[in-house]
C-alpha positions in Angstrom: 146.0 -107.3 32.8 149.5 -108.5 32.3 148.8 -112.0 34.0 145.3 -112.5 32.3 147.7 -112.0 28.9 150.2 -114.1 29.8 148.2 -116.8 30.6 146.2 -116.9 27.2 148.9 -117.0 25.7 150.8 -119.9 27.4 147.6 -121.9 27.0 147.6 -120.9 23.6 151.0 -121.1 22.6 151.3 -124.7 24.7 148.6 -126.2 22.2 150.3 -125.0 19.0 154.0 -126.1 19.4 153.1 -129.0 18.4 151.0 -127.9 15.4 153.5 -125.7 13.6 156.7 -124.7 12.9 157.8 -121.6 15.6 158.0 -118.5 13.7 160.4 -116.2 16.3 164.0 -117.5 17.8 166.3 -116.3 20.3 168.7 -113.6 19.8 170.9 -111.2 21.2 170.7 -107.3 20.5 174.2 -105.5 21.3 173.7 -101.7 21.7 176.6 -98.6 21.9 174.8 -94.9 22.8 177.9 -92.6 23.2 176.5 -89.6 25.3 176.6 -86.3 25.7 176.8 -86.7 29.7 177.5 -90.5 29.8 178.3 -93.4 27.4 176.1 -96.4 27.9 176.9 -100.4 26.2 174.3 -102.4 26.7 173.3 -106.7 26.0 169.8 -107.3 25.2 169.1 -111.1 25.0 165.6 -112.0 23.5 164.2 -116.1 24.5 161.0 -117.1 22.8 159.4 -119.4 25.8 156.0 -120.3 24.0 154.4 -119.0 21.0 151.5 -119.6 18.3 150.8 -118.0 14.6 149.9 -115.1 16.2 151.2 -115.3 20.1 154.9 -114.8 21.7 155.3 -115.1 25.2 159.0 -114.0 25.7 161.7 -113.7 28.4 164.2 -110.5 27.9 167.6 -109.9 30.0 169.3 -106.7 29.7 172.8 -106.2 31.5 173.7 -102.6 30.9 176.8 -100.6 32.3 177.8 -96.9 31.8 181.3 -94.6 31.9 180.2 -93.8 35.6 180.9 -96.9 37.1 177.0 -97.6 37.0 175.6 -100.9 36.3 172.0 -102.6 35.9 170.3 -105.9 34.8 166.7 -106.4 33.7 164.9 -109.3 34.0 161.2 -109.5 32.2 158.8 -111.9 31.0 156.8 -110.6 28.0 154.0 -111.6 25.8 152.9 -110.3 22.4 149.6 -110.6 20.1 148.9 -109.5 16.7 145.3 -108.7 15.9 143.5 -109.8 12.4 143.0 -106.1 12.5 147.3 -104.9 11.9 148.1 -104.4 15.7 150.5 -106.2 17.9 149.4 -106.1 21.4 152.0 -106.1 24.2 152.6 -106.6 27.8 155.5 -106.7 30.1 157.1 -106.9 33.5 160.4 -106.4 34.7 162.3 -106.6 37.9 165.2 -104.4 37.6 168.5 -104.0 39.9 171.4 -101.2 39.8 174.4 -100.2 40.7 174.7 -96.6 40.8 178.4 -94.4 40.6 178.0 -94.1 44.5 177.8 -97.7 44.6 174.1 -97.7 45.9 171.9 -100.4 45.0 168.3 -99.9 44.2 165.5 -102.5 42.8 162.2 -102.0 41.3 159.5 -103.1 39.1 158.6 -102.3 35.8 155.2 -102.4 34.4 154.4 -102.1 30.4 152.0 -102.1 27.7 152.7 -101.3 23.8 150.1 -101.2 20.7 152.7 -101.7 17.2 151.1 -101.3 13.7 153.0 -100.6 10.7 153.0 -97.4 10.8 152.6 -96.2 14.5 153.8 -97.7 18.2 152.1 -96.5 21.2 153.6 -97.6 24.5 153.9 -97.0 28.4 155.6 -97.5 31.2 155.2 -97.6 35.3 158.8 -98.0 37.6 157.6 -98.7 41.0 160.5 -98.7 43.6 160.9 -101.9 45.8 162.9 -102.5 49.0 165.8 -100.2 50.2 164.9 -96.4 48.6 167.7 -94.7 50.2 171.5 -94.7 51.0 173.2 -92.4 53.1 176.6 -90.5 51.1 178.8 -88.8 53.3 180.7 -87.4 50.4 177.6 -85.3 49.6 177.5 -83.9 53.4 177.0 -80.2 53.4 177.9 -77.7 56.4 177.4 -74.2 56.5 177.2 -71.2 59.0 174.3 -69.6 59.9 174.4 -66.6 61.9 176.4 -68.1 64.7 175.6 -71.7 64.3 176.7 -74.4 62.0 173.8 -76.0 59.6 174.5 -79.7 58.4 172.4 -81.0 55.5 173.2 -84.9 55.1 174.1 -86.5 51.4 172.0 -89.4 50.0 170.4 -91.3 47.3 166.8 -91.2 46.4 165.5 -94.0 43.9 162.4 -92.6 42.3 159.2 -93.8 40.5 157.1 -92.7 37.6 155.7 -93.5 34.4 156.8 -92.5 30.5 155.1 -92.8 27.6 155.5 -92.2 23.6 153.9 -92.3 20.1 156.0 -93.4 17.4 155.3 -93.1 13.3 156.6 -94.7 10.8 158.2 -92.1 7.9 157.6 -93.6 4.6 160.4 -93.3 2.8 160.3 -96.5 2.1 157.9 -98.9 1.0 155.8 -100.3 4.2 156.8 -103.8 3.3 160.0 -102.8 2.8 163.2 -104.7 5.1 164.3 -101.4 6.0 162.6 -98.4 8.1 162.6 -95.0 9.5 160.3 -94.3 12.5 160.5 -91.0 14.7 159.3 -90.8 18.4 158.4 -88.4 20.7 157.2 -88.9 24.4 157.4 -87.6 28.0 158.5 -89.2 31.0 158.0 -87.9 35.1 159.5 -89.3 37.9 158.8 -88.3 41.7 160.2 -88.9 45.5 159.4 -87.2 48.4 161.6 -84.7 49.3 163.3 -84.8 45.9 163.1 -82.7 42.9 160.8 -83.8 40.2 162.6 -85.6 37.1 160.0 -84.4 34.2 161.2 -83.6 30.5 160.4 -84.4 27.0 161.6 -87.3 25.1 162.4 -87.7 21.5 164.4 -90.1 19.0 164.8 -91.3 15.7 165.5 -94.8 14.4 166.7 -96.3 11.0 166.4 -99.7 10.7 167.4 -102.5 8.4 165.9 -105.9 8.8 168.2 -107.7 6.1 171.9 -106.6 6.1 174.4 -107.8 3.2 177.4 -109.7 5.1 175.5 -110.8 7.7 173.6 -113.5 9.4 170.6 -114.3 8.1 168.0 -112.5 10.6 170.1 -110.4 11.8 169.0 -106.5 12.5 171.0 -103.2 12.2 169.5 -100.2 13.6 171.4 -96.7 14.3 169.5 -93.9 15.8 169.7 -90.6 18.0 168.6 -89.4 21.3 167.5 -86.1 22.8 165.8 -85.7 26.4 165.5 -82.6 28.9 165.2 -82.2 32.7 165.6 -79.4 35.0 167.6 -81.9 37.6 169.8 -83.2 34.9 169.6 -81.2 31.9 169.7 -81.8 28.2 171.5 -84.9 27.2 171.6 -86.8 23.6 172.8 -90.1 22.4 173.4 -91.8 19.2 172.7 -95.8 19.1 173.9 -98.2 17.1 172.5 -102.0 17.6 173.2 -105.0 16.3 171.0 -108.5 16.3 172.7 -111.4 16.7 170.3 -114.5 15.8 170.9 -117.7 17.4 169.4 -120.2 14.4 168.3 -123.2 16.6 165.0 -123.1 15.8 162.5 -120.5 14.2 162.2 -119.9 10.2 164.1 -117.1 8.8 163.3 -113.9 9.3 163.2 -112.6 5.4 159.8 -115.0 5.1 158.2 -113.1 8.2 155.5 -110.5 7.4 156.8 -107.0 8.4 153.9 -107.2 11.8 155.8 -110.8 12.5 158.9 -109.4 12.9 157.8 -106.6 15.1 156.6 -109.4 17.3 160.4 -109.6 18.1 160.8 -105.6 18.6 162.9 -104.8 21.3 161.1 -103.2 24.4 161.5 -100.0 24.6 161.4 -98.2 28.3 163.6 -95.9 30.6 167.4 -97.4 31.0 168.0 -96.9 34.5 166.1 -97.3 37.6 166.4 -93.3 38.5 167.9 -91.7 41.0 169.1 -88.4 42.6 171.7 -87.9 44.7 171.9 -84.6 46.9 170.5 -82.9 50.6 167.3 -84.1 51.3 166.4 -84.9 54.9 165.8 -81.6 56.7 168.9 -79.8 58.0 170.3 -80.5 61.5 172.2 -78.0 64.0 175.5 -78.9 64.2 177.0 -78.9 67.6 180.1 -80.6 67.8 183.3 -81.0 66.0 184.4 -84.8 64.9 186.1 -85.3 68.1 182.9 -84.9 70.1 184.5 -81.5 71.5 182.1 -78.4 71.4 183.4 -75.0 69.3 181.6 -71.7 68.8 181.2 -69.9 66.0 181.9 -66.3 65.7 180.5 -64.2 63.1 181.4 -60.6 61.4 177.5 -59.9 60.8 177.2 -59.9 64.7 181.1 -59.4 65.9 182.8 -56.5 65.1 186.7 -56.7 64.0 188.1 -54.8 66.8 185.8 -56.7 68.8 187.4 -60.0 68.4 189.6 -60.0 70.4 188.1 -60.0 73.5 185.7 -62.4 72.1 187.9 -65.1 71.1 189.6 -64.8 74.7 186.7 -65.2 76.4 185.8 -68.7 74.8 189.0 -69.9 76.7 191.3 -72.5 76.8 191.2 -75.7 74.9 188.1 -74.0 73.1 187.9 -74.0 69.2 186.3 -70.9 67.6 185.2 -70.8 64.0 185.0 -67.9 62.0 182.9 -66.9 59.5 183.1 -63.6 57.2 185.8 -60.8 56.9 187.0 -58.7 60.5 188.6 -55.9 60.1 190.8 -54.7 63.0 192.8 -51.9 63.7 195.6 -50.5 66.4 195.9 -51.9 69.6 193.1 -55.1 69.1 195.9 -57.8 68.2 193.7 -61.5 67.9 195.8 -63.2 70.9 195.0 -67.2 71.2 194.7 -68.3 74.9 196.4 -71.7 75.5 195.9 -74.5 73.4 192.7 -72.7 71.9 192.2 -72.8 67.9 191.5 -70.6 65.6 190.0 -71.9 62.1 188.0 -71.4 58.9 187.5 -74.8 58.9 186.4 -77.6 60.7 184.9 -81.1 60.3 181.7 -81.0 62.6 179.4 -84.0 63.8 175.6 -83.9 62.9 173.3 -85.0 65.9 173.0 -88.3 63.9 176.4 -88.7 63.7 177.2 -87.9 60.6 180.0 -85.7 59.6 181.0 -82.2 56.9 183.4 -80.1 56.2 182.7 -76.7 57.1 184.1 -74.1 55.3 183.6 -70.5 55.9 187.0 -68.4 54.0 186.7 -66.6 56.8 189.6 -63.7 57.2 191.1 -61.0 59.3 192.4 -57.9 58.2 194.8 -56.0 60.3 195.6 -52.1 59.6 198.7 -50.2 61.3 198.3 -52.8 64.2 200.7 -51.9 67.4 202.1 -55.1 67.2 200.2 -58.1 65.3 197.2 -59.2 63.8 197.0 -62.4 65.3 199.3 -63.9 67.8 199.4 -67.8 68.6 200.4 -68.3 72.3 201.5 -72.3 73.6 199.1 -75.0 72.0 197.7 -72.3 69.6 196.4 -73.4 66.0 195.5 -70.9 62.9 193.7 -73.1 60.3 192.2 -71.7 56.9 192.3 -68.0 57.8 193.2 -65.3 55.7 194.8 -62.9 57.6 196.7 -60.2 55.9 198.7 -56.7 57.8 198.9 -53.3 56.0 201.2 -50.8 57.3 202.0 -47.6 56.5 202.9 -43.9 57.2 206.5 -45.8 58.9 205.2 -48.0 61.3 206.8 -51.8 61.2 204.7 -54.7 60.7 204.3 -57.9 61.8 201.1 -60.3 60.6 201.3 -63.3 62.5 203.4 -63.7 65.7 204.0 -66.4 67.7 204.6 -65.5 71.1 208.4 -66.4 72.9 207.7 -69.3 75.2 205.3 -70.9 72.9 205.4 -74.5 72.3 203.4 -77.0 69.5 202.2 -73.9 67.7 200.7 -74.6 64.4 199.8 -73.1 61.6 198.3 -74.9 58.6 196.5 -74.1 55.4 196.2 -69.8 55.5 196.8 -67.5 53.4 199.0 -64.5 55.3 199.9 -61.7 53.8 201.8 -58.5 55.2 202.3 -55.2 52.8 204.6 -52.1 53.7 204.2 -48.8 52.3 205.9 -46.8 55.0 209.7 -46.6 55.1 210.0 -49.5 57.5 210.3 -53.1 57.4 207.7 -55.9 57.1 207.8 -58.8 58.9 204.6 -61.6 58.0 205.3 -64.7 60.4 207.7 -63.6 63.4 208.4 -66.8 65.1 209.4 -65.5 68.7 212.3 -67.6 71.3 212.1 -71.2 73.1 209.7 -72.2 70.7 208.2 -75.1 68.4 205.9 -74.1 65.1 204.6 -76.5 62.2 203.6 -74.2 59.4 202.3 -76.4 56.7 200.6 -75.6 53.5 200.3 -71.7 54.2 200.6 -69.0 51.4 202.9 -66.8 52.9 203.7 -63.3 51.2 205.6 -60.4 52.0 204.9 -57.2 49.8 206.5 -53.9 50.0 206.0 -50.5 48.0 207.0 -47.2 48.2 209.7 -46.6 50.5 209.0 -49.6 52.3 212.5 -50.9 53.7 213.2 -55.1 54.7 210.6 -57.1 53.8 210.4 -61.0 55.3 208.1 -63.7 54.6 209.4 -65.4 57.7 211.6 -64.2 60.7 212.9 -67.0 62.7 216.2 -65.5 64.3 215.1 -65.8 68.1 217.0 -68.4 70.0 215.7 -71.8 71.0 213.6 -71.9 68.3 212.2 -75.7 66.4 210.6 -75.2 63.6 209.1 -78.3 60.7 208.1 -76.0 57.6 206.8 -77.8 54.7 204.3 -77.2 51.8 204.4 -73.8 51.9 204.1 -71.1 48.9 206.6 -68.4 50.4 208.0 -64.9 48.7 209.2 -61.3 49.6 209.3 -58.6 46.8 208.6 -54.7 46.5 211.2 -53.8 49.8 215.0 -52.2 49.3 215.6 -55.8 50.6 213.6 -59.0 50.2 213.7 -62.1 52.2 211.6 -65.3 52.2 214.0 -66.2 55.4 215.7 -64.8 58.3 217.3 -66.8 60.6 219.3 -65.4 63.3 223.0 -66.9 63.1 223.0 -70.8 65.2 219.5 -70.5 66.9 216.9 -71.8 65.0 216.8 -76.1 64.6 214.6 -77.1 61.5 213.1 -80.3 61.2 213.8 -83.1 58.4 210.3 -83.2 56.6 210.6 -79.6 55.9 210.3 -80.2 52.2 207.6 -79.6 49.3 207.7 -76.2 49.6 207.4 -73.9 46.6 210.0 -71.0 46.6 209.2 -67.6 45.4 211.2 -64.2 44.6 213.4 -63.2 48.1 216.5 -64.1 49.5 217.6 -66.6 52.3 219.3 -65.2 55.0 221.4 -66.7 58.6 222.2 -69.9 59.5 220.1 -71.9 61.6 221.6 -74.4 64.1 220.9 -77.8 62.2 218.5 -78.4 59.1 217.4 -76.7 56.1 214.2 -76.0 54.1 213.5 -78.1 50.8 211.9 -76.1 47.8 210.1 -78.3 44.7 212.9 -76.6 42.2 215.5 -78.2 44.1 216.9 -75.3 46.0 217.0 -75.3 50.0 217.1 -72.4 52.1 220.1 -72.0 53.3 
């Protein structure tokens, strides 16, 4: 339909240049919509190509951007036709290209018809996607456990097609001849991709417009208006407009001697401004396997391990092995968590999809020790604790240690987990004992000693065991609650601390001994000793 307009109306329009003067010039429209989501500007340039008394075939470019780093241009050909009977007629295509804030690009067509009288507009729209539909974003990659295996659910981009449409009427406050109008609008829009929820809502807006505006050029247009649209993927948003028509007077009469129907011939097209997308997990999930490296792990579960279980569980996966947990242990007595050699421990872990494609899993996994013979969790050579909670209670005068690493124990680390040791027994409470001949990174760990009752010497870390390196930085550390409270304990001239132990934020507790060489750096300038 669209091509049988346009060409009536270039055959018309190319007989009657020459006959008349052309009623309908070029402009520009610029357009602010402040959001309640997003702020959109947009530039809306309007070029008469042929016309008759009563024919318009146009060309419209849009360039619009948005406060989320998303851009798009439109690019149409139009043509217009007002009927003896008080219609205009219209038809449009677009091809239409944007950016969107993952910087994806997407292209479609756009397909449109209107019907304008003076006191009603009637108009739809079809956005058919074309080319590329999708684009991978790894930033959206999800991970989770399940049961004993890791899920991975890749991030993307989905452009999406559909239809709107909506029924204007003119409100007459005014005359119907009159240079200025209000016209509400109301309308409903659906858009669909597979695998994607549906984008469906209701439309509505208002508009006041004023065809001749004191101060300004002659044919110029002001129009302000408001916004109100609801999905279930996006929610309510709203917009105010404001736009303002810029006439470029190289040809075409003035537009205070058009007819009110003549200057609607120059309305601007009114569709959906953005080729739409959604962004989230929509291929179907894959089983996770391996960690970035390409090494295997295995995931160990609460639901299906039991805490005084564990143990023997996470020695039997063996050396160089990574286990990940997932949910809360508890463990108790004799069933210390003891690392074989160069095996880790974690609540995290960035695993690789079968695809190739990589997320963060994340599972706040934790261990909870009570009255443990000697530790919850002990790191032997090449051991690493990663994003654990592991927290000791002690009590009825036993003492406590949380976290130990074992003498003889070499690039230990420990790294982003929360360990926490309380005493309630009249004994002391030692969180991280750091044993001799040995080299520990603790970095960004929230370590807390807390005593009550007639709990005795409470230490955040005890590193007083000879031959002992240790970098400590980024750490939240603090003892409080004992008859004595330490954040530190190093034996006299053993310990050696490293230069980048900095950044570290310093809580209640004193600093005790003197290490061989070095010092720890707090953020409120103090260092320890």
């Amino acid at each position: 339909m669209l091509a049988l307009v346009v060409g009536c109306a270039v055959t018309t329009s190319a007989v009657a240049q020459s006959a008349a003067e052309p009623k309908w010039g070029p402009h520009i429209d610029l357009e602010a919509k402040p959001g309640t989501k997003r702020s959109l500007s947009e530039a809306d340039l309007f070029i008469p190509v042929a016309q008759s008394a009563d024919t318009l075939l146009f060309a419209n470019l849009r360039l619009r951007m948005d406060d989320n780093d998303s851009n798009e241009g439109n690019y149409g050909l139009g043509v217009r036709h007002m009927l003896e009977s008080g219609w205009n007629l219209g038809a449009y295509g677009y091809f239409d290209r944007r950016r969107t804030e993952y910087d994806n690009h997407f292209n479609q067509v756009t397909l449109g018809v209107e019907a304008l009288s003076q006191d009603w507009d009637l108009r739809a729209n079809y956005y058919a996607p074309v080319g590329r539909r999708s684009h991978n974003i790894d930033s959206l990659n999800t991970a989770e456990v399940s049961g004993t295996t890791v899920i991975f659910r890749g991030g993307e981009e989905r452009s999406m097609g559909g239809f709107d449409a909506e029924v204007g009427r003119r409100v007459p406050l005014f005359d119907a001849s009159a240079d200025r109008q209000f016209r509400i609008f109301g309308g409903a829009y659906h858009f669909s991709e597979s695998g994607v929820e549906d984008i469906s809502g209701p439309r509505a807006r208002a508009e006041l417009t004023f065809d001749s505006v004191p101060y300004l050029w002659e044919g110029s247009r002001f129009s302000i208006g408001a916004e109100w649209q609801h999905d279930d993927p996006r929610g309510s948003q709203g917009f105010l407009t404001a736009r303002l028509r810029i006439p470029f007077q190289v040809y075409g009469r003035p537009a205070s001697t058009l007819t009110p129907m003549e200057r609607r011939m120059a309305d601007p097209v009114v569709r959906d401004i953005d080729v739409v997308s959604q962004a989230g997990q929509f291929s179907a999930p894959e089983t996770a396997t391996q960690l970035a490296n390409g090494s295997t792990f295995t995931v160990l579960n609460s639901a299906t391990t039991a805490g005084d279980d564990l143990d023997d569980v996470v020695t039997a996966a063996g050396n160089n092995s990574t286990v990940i947990l997932a949910g809360a242990f508890q463990t108790t007595g004799l069933n210390a968590v003891s690392l074989a050699f160069n095996q880790t421990l974690t609540g995290f872990a960035t695993v690789r999809s079968a695809s190739g494609r990589t997320a963060v899993v994340n599972t706040g996994a934790s261990i909870n020790g009570t009255n443990m013979t000697t530790t919850t969790v002990q790191l032997n050579a090449g051991g690493r604790l990663e994003g654990v909670t592991v927290t000791g209670a002690y009590s009825g005068g036993a003492a406590g240690r949380v976290v130990q690493v074992a003498d003889g124990s070499t690039g230990v680390h420990i790294e982003n987990s929360i360990i926490t040791g309380t005493q309630s027994g009249a004994a002391v409470g030692n969180v991280v004992t750091i044993g001799q001949n040995t080299s520990v990174t603790l970095r960004n760990n929230t370590i807390t000693a807390s005593g009550s009752g007639t709990a005795t010497t409470m230490t955040a870390l005890f590193a007083s065991s000879s031959n002992t390196t240790l970098t400590f930085t980024g750490n939240t550390i603090s003892a409080t609650g004992g008859t004595t409270n330490n954040i530190v304990n190093f034996g006299a001239g053993v310990t050696t601390i490293t230069g980048d132990s900095t950044g570290n934020i310093r809580g209640s507790g004193n600093c005790v001994g003197t290490p061989a060489s070095g010092s720890i750096g707090f953020t409120n300038g103090t260092t320890c000793p």
